[in-house]
N, C-alpha and C positions, 0 to 999 in steps of 0.2 A: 183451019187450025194448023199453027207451026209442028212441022216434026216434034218428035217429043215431049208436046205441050204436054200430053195425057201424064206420060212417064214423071215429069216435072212436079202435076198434079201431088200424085200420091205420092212421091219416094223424094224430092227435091226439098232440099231447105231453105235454100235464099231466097230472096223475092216476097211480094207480098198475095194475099187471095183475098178477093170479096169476100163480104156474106155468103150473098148467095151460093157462090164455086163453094166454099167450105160448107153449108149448110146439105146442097146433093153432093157434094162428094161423101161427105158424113152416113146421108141415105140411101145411099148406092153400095157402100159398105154394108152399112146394116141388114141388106136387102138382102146383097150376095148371102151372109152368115146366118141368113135367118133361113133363106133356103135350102141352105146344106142340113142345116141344123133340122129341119119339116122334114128333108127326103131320109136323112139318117132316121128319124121316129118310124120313117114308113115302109123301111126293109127288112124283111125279117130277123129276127136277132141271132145273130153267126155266121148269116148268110156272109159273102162275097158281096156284096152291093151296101150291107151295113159296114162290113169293112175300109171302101171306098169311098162312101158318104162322110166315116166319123172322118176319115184321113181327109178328106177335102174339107170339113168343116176346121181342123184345128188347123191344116195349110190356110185357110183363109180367116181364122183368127189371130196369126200370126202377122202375117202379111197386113189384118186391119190394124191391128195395135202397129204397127210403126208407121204406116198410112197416118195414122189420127194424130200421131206424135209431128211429123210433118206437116200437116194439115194445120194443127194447133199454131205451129212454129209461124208456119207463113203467116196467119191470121193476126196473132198477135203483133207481127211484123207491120201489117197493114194500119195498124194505130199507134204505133211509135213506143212500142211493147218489147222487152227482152224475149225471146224462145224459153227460155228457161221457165216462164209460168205454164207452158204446156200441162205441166206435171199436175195441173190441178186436173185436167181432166181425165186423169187416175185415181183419183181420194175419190170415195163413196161420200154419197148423197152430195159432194162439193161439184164432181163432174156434171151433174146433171145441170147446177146452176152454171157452171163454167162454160157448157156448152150452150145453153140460152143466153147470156150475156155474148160471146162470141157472135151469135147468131147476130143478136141486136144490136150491138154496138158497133157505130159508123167508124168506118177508117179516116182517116187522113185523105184528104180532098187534093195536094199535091203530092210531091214527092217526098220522102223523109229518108232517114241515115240507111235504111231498108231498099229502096226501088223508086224508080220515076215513076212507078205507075200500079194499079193494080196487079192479079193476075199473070204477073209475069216474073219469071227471076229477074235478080238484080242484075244488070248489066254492067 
């Protein structure tokens, strides 16, 4: 994997991403936030270690919200989409479908205004 690829992944806007990269990068997210969010239930309340857990969960709920918004961007990108639909996958009960059509719908088989290629920024 290229230097940076990862960095590219979540925080990068140009280029386009698979399904798939968007779908685990998506799960990977939710994974990370879900465990902070389990170990913060499991500390005692007041403790030092609840205070650490709530502070790493909202650090890594921040970090996923602009992760998703990049994520979204590239994806749409991938099928000859403006970035600017991202936003649906903020609106309740619309994200949900926003993020299954994402899922499922195929990109662009060659290049388009976006990247020569999947998975990679535009060069």
């Amino acid at each position: 994997m290229p230097k940076g690829q990862i960095a590219w992944l979540f925080f990068g806007f140009s280029g386009r991403v698979s399904r798939a990269a968007f779908f685990l990068a998506g799960m990977l997210l939710a994974v990370l936030q879900a465990f902070a969010l389990y170990r913060f239930t499991l500390a005692p309340e007041g403790s030092g270690a609840s205070g650490m857990w709530a502070l790493l969960f909202w650090g890594l709920f921040f970090v996923s919200v602009f992760s998703s918004v990049a994520l979204g961007v590239k994806r749409l990108h991938d099928f000859g989409k403006p970035g600017i639909f991202a936003v649906a996958l903020f609106i309740p009960m619309v994200s949900i479908l926003a993020f299954i059509v994402l899922c499922l719908y195929p990109g662009d088989a060659g290049a388009n205004e976006y990247g020569d290629r999947t998975n990679a920024p535009k060069q």
